[in-house]
N, C-alpha and C positions, 0 to 999 in steps of 0.2 A: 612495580612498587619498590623504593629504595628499600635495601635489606634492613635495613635497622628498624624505619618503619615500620616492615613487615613481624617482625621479632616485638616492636611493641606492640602493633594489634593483636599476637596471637597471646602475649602476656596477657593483656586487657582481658583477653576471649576465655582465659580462663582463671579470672578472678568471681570471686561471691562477688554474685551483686548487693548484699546486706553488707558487707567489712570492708568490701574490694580490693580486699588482698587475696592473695592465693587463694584456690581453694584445699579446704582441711575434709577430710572424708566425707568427700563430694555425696551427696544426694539427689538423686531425682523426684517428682513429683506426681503428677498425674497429667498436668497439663505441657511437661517435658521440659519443664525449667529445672536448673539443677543451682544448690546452694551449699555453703560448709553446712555438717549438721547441726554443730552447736549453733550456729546461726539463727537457721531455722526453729529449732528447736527454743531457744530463748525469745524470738520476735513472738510466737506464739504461745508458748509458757506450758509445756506437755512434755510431759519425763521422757524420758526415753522409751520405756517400754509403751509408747500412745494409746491413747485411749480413743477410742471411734467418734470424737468431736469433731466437727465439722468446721473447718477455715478457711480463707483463700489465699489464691498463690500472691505474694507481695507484688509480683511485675504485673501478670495480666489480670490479677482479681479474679483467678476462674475457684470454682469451688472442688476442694480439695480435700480428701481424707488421711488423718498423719500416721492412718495403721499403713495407707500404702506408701509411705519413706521406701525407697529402690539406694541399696548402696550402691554408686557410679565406680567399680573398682576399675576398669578400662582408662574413664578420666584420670581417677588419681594418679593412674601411671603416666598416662601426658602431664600433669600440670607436674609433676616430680622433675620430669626433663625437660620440661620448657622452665624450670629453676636453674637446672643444672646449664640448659641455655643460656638462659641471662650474665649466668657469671663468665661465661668463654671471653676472653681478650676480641675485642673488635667485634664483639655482637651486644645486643640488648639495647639500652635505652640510650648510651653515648650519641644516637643521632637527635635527641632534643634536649641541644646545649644551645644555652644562651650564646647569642651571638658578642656580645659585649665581655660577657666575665665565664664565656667556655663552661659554665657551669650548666649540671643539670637542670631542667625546666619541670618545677615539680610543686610550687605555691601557686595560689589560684588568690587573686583581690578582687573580691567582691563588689566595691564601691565601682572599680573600674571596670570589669569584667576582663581581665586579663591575667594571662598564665607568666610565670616569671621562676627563673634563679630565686635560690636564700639570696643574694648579694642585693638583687634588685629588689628584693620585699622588704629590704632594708634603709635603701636609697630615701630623702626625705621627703619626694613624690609621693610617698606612699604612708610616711607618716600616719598612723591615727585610724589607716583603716585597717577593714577586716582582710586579713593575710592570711589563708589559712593551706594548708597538703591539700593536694589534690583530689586526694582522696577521702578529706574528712567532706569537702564540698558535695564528693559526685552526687550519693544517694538527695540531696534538699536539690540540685539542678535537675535531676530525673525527674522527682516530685513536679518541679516546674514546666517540664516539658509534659509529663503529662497533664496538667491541669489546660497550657495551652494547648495542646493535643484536644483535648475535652470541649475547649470554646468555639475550638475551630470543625468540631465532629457537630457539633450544635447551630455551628453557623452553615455548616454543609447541608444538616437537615433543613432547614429554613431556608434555603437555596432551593432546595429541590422541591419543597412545598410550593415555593411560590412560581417557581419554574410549572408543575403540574397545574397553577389555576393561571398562569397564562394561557396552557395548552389549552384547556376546559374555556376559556373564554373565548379565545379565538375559536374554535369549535363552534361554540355559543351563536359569536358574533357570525360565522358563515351562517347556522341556519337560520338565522334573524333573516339576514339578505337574500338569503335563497327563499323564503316565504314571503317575505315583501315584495320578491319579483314575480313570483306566480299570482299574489296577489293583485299587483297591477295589471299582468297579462289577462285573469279569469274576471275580472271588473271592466275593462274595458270590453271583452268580449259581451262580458252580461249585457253593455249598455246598450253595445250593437244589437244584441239579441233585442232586448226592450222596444227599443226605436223601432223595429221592424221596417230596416230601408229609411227612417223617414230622417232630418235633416238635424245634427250637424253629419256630414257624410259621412261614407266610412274610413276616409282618404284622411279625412282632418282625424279623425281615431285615432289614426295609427302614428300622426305624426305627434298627437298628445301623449300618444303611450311612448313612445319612442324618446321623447323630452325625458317623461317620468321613468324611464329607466335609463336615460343617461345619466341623469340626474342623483340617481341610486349608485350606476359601477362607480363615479366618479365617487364620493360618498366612502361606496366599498375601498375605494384605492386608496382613500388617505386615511381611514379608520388600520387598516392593513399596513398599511408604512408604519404609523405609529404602535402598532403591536408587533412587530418585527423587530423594530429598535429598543421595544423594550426586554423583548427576548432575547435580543443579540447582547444586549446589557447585563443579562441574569447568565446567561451564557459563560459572559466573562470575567465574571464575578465568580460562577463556580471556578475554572480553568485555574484561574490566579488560587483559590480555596485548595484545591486537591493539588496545586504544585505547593504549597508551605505546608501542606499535612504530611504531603510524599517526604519533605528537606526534615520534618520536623520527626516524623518516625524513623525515618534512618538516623538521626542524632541520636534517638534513642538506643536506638539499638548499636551504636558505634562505639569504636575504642575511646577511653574515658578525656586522651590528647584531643580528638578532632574532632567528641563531644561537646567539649568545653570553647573550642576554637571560633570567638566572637560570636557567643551564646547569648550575651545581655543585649545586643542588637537584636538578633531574631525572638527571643522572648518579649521585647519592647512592641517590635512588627507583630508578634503574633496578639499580643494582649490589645493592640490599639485596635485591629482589625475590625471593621461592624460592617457590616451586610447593607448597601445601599438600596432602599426600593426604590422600584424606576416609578418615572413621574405615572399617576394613574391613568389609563384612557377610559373617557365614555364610550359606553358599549350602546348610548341611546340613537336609536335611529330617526333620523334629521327626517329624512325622505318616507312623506308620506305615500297613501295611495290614495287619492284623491282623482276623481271622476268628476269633472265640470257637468251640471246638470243632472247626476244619476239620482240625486233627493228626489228633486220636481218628477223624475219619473217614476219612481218608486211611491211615492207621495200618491201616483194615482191608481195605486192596487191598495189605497186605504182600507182599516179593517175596523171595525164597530168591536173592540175588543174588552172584555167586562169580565171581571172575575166573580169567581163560582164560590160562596162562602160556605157551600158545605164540605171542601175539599182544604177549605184553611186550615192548618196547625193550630191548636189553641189558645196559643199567647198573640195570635194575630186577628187585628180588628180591620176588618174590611168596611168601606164607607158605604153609605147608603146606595149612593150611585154607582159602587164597586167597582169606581174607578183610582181610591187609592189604597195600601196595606200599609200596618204599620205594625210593627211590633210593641205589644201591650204591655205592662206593668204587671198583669197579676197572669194565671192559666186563669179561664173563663170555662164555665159549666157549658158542655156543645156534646150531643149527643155522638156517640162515638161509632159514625155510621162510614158504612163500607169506604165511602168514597174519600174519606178525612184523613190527613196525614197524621200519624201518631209521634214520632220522631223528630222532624224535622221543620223549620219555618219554611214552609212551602206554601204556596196558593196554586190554583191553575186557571187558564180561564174558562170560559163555559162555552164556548165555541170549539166546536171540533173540528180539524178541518185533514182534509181525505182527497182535493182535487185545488188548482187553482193557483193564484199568485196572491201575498197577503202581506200587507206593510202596518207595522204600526211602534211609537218611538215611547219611553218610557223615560220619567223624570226621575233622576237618580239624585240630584242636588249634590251636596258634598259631601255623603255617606261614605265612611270607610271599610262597608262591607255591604254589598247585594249580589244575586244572581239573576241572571235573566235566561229566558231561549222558548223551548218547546222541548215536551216529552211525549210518548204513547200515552191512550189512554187508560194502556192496563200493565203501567208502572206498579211499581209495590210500595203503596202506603203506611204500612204497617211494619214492615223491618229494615235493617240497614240498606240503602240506597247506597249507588256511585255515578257519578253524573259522566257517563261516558256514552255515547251512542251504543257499544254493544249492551247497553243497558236500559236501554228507549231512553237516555240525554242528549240533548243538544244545547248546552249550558255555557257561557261564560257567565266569569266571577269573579268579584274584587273583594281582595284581603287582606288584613294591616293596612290598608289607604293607600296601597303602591302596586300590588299584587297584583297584577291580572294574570286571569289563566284560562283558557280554554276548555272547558271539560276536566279529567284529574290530571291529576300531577304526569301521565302520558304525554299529554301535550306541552310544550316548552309555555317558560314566560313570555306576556305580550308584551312589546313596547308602543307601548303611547306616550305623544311626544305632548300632548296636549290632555288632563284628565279631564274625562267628558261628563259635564252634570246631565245628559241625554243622550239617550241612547235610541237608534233605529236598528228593529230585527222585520228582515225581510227571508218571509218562504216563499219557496220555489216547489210546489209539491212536484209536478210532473218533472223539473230536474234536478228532483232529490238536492235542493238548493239552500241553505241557510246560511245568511251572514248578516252580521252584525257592523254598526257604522256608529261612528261618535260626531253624533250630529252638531255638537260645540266646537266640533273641529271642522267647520264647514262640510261635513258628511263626511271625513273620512274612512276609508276602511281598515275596520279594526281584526277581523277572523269571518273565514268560511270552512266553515267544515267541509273535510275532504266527503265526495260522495259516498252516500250510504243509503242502500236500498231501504227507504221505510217500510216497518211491518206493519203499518194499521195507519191508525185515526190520530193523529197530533192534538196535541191542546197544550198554550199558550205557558209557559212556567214564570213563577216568578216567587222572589227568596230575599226579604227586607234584610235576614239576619236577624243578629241580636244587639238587641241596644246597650252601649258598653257608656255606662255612668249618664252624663249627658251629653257627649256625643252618640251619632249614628240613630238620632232618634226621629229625622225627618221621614216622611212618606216616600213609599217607591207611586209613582201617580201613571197611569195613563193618556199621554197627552191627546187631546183632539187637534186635527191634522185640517178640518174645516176652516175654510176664509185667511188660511196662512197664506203667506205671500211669496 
């Protein structure tokens, strides 16, 4: 560093930063900033003898008590001979002279953002504006630098919020994919399983499964390009963020010359700055799982399925033929017998089932909340339920109109790409098997629960909800599967 330079930073380094002249019997703090004491003592208004009020430090804000004022007498004794410095022949600030009128460089114009000679703050360039020391500027440019300092710590948060729900989605988005592909693999096995040998063969299986999971990675690949690009984009948004935070706290903290030195530029850059979001990606999975024919097959382990109205909730009116539920208007007088839900809109049906294969599809219409599935038959009617398997559940359920979810909140959200007004739930007792299919999506498959050793008797579940004003007030119905086509 040129010596003169060097001689002004260390001037700079031991000025107040309140007056920024010299410092006058320096003081330290608690948070290790040091200032003249009448300084300090007058921005805060507390005698000298202080009293135990609590303030904070002018530069970092930390919080400070004025009994513990530290006299810096070590300081004093430098900033004495770095005066005595400045006056020596051929040191001190003579190296920031005006190049034009050899004068010193010590007005600062505000209108321009430029440091200048008296001679040039005179010139008629400058006419009219604010001309003012150097030093009467520095402390209102601090001011500014931390305020952009402040926008840009704010825009860094907000960087990294949305940098963290990229991460969480692409996350997201893998296990999406990764259960859609097990999906198609345990569906297509199931049909083989069903068909027993018989035709279309097993050869053409594989080569439909093999379509439907091309059809997936490719799917994967260009959902994944576009969250890459948009992470590489938040990327470099932070990168550019933490290099004007880095340029912009070293101003602050620098000598008050190369503070100032084309500061209304970088104040302009820092204030215009806003945080781009990258364009949004759907995270909705295009790529069904679809089984050409697996309905027609499923369709022939139909189930004669009929709900049990003394297991209904009492805001729920089951039909005659108790094949539909709905949720009622008032609580109804129903004797409050073992088998009856007290809690929750639930029904069950009245078939138990303990052996066998069993299909049957339910009318959901455009209800923006029901559950469906099978539970045990020695569930807990009477206190708080969790629709999980380790619970005797096997439940999905739709909530808010968009919601689906597989059991609790354990299991991720389902993507459906189609909302299905019917629903097919097929059991598998002997291989511990249940899944669900949205039959308005030409049967696709919606969830199968990972296997789980049943402890008993199953019977049929089913959960209208509550009726919210006048929506959600259609029937959940039992379709019959007889003479369908």
């Amino acid at each position: 560093m040129d010596p003169t330079a060097l001689v002004q930073a260390i001037v700079e380094e031991v000025a107040c930063p309140i007056c920024m002249t010299f410092l006058k019997e320096p003081v330290s703090i608690d948070c290790g900033h040091t200032f003249c004491h009448s300084c300090l003592s007058g921005l805060w208004q507390v005698p000298a003898e202080s009293q135990n009020w609590g303030h904070t430090c002018p530069l970092c804000r930390a919080p400070v008590q004025p009994r513990n004022l530290r006299p810096n007498w070590q300081l004093a004794s430098v900033v004495e001979k770095v005066r005595l410095l400045q006056l020596c022949p051929g040191m001190g600030l003579k190296g920031d002279l005006c190049e034009l009128h050899r004068e010193q460089i010590k007005m600062f114009c505000k209108e321009d953002g430029l440091m200048m000679c008296e001679a040039c703050s005179q010139s008629p360039e400058h006419e009219g504006h604010s001309v003012l020391p150097m030093e009467d500027v520095a402390w209102e440019y601090k001011w500014k630098l931390h305020e952009a300092l402040e926008h840009l710590r704010k825009e860094q948060e907000e960087a990294w919020k949305l940098e963290v729900s990229e991460k969480k989605r692409t996350a997201h988005w893998k296990v999406q994919v990764e259960t859609r592909k097990q999906s198609i693999m345990w569906e297509f096995e199931k049909y083989r399983q069903l068909l027993n040998h018989q035709q279309p063969t097993g050869r053409q299986l594989e080569v439909e499964a093999a379509a439907a999971l091309a059809r997936l990675e490719q799917e994967e690949g260009e959902t994944m390009h576009k969250l890459e690009l948009s992470h590489n984009e938040l990327s470099q948004q932070s990168r550019v963020l933490w290099k004007m935070v880095a340029e912009l706290e070293e101003r602050y903290q620098s000598p008050l010359r190369w503070m100032l030195q084309g500061i209304q530029e970088v104040l302009n850059r820092s204030k215009s700055w806003s945080l781009q979001q990258p364009e949004p990606v759907s995270l909705e999975l295009k790529t069904d799982c679809h089984v050409p024919g697996l309905r027609e097959i499923l369709k022939t382990y139909a189930a004669d399925v009929r709900l049990d109205p003394d297991t209904a909730y009492s805001r729920l009116i089951v039909s005659e033929d108790r094949k539909c539920v709905r949720y009622g208007d008032s609580q109804q007088e129903l004797p409050d017998n073992p088998e009856r839900f007290y809690r929750y809109n639930i029904v069950l049906g009245s078939q138990c089932i303990s052996s066998g294969r069993h299909y049957w599809e339910v009318e959901v219409g455009d209800r923006s909340e029901w559950g469906l599935g099978v539970c045990t038959e020695n569930v807990d009617r009477k206190e708080v339920v969790y629709l999980s398997p380790h619970y005797g559940f096997w439940v999905i359920r739709l909530r808010k109109g968009t919601e689906y979810r597989a059991g609790t909140d354990k299991y991720p959200l389902l993507s459906l790409a189609v909302p299905p007004r019917r629903v097919g739930v097929f059991l598998d007792y002997e291989a511990q098997d249940i899944s669900f299919y949205n039959v308005t999506d030409n049967g696709s498959h919606i969830f199968t629960f990972p296997h789980h050793p049943f402890p008993g008797r199953l019977l049929p579940y089913f959960s209208p909800c509550y009726s919210i004003g006048a929506n959600n007030t259609a029937p959940l119905t039992i379709c019959s599967l007889d003479g369908e086509d």
